[in-house]
C-alpha positions, 0 to 999 in steps of 0.5 A: 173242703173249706169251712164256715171259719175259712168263709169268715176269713176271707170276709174279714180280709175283704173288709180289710181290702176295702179300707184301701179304697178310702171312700168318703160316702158311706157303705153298708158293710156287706157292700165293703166286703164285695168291694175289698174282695175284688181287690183281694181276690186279684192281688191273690191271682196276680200277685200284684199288690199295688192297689191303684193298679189293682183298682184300674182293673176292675170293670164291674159295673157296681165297683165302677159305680161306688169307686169311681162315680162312673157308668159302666156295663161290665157285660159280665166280665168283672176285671181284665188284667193284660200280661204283657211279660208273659202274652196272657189276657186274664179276664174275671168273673167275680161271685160274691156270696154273702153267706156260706153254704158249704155245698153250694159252687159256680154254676154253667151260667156263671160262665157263660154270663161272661159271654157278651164281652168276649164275643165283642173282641171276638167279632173286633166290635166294640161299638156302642160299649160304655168307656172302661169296658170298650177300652179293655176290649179294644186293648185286647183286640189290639193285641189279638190283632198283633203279630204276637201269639196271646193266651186267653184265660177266664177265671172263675172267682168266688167266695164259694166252696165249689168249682166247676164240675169236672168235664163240664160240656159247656166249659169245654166248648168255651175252650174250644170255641173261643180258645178260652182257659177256664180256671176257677179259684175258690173259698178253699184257694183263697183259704190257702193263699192266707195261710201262706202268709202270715199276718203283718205284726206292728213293732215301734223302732227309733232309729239314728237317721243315720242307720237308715239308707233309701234305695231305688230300683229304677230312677223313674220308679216312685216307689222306695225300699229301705234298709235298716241297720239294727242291733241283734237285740233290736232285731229279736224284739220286733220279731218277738211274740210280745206285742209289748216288747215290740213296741217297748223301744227304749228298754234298757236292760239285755235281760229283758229280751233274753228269754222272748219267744221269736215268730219265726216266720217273720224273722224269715221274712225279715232276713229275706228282705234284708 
């Protein structure tokens, strides 16, 4: 079971989320918290890590409001990702918890919440829906309508302790009535997926211009990877446990670096990359 410090955590990460919204009005900071938690929580689940992309996905009417300046009813489906690659519709409902309470969990009606937006794909009307939720629905009527087998999952996400309880009726019925995956992803997930990866470290490099090489994976990609040629000094310094070290870029003498104490898992990291 995850703790009040695990709670903490995946706070503060939120926080950190919402530093990539870059809004210019002023948020209170319970309200960055909820916000940065939904891209959080979805580049968790998606393992997608581009945050434009990852803003698009959201159809929370609050988000959708502050991010965007827009109006929106969610009809109690937070964010919708299509996988195409693997014929899968994810849909989310999001609970955010401003304080922790270690026996407290998602409820029946947290599901069922969600309901309006899934009986507008499943009856294929989406009359009378504001903008972004009526082009997710319609996107996914599109593809319930293709000849392609496609996949439904509801995924229920909270900052909270607890999931469903096991062999839930109401839950049950959900997959069999509308064909629904109901996964639910919880404080103690969220705890794990940190754990798996550690913290970025900062390390100052100068570099010839020479030693670095661009490289594209696809020519209509805007995104670019680097590769950097370094010395092994140079490579025990930046991944050294001294944050003086990793930023003291013009030491002179080998001595210095001889003795330091590496952070191994991103020296892993690093050699993965390279």
């Amino acid at each position: 079971m995850a703790t009040l410090n695990d709670f903490k955590i995946v706070m503060n990460k939120s926080k950190r989320y919402y530093k990539y919204l870059k809004l210019k009005r002023e948020v209170a900071e319970i309200q960055q918290a909820r916000l940065g938690f939904y891209l959080f929580a979805l580049e968790c689940i998606t393992n997608n890590k581009d945050i434009d992309e990852l803003k698009g996905k959201v159809n929370d009417t609050e988000f959708n409001s502050i991010v965007f300046n827009l109006q929106n009813d969610d009809l109690g489906i937070d964010a919708v990702d299509i996988d195409e690659e693997n014929h899968i519709i994810n849909l989310f409902n999001f609970k955010f918890r401003e304080r922790f309470s270690p026996n407290k969990g998602l409820s029946q009606n947290d599901a069922l919440i969600s309901m309006k937006f899934v009986n507008a794909f499943h009856n294929l009307d989406s009359s009378g829906l504001t903008d972004k939720t009526k082009m997710f629905v319609d996107k996914i009527i599109e593809k319930l309508n293709s000849d392609d087998v496609w996949n439904l999952r509801l995924y229920m996400v909270s900052n909270e302790n607890n999931g469903f309880p096991k062999e839930d009726e109401a839950i049950k019925n959900l997959k069999s009535q509308y064909g629904l995956d109901v996964i639910t992803y919880v404080l103690g997930d969220f705890s794990n997926f940190i754990s798996m990866r550690p913290e970025p470290i900062q390390a100052t490099l100068l570099l010839n211009r020479n030693s670095v090489l661009s490289y594209e994976e696809e020519d209509l990609s805007s995104s670019k990877s680097y590769l950097v040629k370094l010395s092994v000094g140079e490579l025990i310094r930046i991944t050294s446990s001294s944050m003086e070290m990793r930023n003291k870029y013009n030491y002179e003498n080998a001595e210095e670096i001889k003795d330091l104490n590496l952070d191994f898992s991103v020296l892993l990291i690093t050699l993965e990359a390279i």
